[in-house]
C-alpha positions as CSV (number, residue, x, y, z in Angstrom):
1,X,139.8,41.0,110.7
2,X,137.2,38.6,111.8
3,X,135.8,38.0,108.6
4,X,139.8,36.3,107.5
5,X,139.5,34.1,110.5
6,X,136.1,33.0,109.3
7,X,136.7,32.5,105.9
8,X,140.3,30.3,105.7
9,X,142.1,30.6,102.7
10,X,140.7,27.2,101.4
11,X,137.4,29.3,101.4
12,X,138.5,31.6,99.5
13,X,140.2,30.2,96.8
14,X,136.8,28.1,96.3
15,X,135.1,31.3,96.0
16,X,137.8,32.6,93.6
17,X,137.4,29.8,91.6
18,X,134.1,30.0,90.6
19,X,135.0,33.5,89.4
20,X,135.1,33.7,85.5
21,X,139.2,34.0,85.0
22,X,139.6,37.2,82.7
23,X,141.8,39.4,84.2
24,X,141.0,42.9,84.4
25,X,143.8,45.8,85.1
26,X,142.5,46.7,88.4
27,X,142.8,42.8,89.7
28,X,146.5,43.0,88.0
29,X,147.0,46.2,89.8
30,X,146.0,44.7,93.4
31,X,147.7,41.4,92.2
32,X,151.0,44.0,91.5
33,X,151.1,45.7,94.6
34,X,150.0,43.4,97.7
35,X,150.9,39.9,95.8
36,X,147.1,38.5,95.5
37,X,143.5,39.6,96.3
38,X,143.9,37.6,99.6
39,X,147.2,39.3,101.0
40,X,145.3,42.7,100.1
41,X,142.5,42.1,102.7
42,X,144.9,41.3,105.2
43,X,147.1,44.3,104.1
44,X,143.9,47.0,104.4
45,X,141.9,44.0,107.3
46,X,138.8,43.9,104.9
47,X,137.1,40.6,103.9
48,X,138.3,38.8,100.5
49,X,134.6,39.3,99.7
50,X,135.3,43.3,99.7
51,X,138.4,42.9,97.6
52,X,136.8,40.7,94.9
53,X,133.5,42.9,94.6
54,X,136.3,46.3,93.9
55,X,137.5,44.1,91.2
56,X,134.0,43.1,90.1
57,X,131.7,45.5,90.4
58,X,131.8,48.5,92.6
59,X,135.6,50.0,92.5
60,X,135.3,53.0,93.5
61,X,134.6,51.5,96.8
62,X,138.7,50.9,97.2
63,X,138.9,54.6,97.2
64,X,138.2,54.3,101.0
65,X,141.1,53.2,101.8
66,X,143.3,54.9,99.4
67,X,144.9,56.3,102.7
68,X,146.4,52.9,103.5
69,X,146.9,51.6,100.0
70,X,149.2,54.6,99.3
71,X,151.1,54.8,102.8
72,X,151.6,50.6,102.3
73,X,152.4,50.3,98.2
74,X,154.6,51.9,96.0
75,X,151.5,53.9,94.0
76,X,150.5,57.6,94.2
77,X,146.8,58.4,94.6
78,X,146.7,59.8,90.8
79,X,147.7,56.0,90.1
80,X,145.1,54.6,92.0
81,X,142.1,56.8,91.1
82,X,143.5,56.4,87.4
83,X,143.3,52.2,88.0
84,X,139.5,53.0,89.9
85,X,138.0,55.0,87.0
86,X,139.6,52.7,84.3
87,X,137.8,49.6,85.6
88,X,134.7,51.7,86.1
89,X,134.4,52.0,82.2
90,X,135.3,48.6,82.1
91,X,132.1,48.1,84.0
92,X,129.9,50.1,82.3
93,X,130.9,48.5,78.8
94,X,130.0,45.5,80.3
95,X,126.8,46.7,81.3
96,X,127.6,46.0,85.3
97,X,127.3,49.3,86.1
């Protein structure tokens, strides 16, 4: 939770910025079921930073915390893995991963 006290929301809305603005399906997902990247790290108290590099370029990461993402959205963890291991092709297509 420290890391959300440290970085304000100014911050992070700076570093979103300089983010190219494609939307991928796993960002929509997050953006579907806690409201915004930002409101997901206080959700699961991870830093924005963690949220924007599942989303970027190491998703399987979010598995972690599948756990809490189930017990606080309205997803099942076939629909999360499902979200995971689409963007993870993403990734690779893009040469990322």
């Amino acid at each position: 939770m420290k890391y959300l006290i440290n970085m304000g929301e100014s911050h992070y809305q700076k570093i979103m910025s300089k983010r190219p603005h494609h939307k991928n399906d796993l960002k929509k997902f997050i953006s579907k079921k806690f409201g915004s990247s930002l409101k997901c790290a206080r959700i699961l108290k991870v830093s924005p930073q963690t949220v924007i590099n599942w989303h970027s370029k190491n998703p399987r990461a979010m598995l972690k915390f599948a756990p809490e993402i189930v017990a606080k959205c309205d997803t099942t963890w076939t629909q999360l893995a499902g979200e995971v291991l689409a963007r993870e092709d993403e990734l690779k297509k893009e040469g990322v991963l």
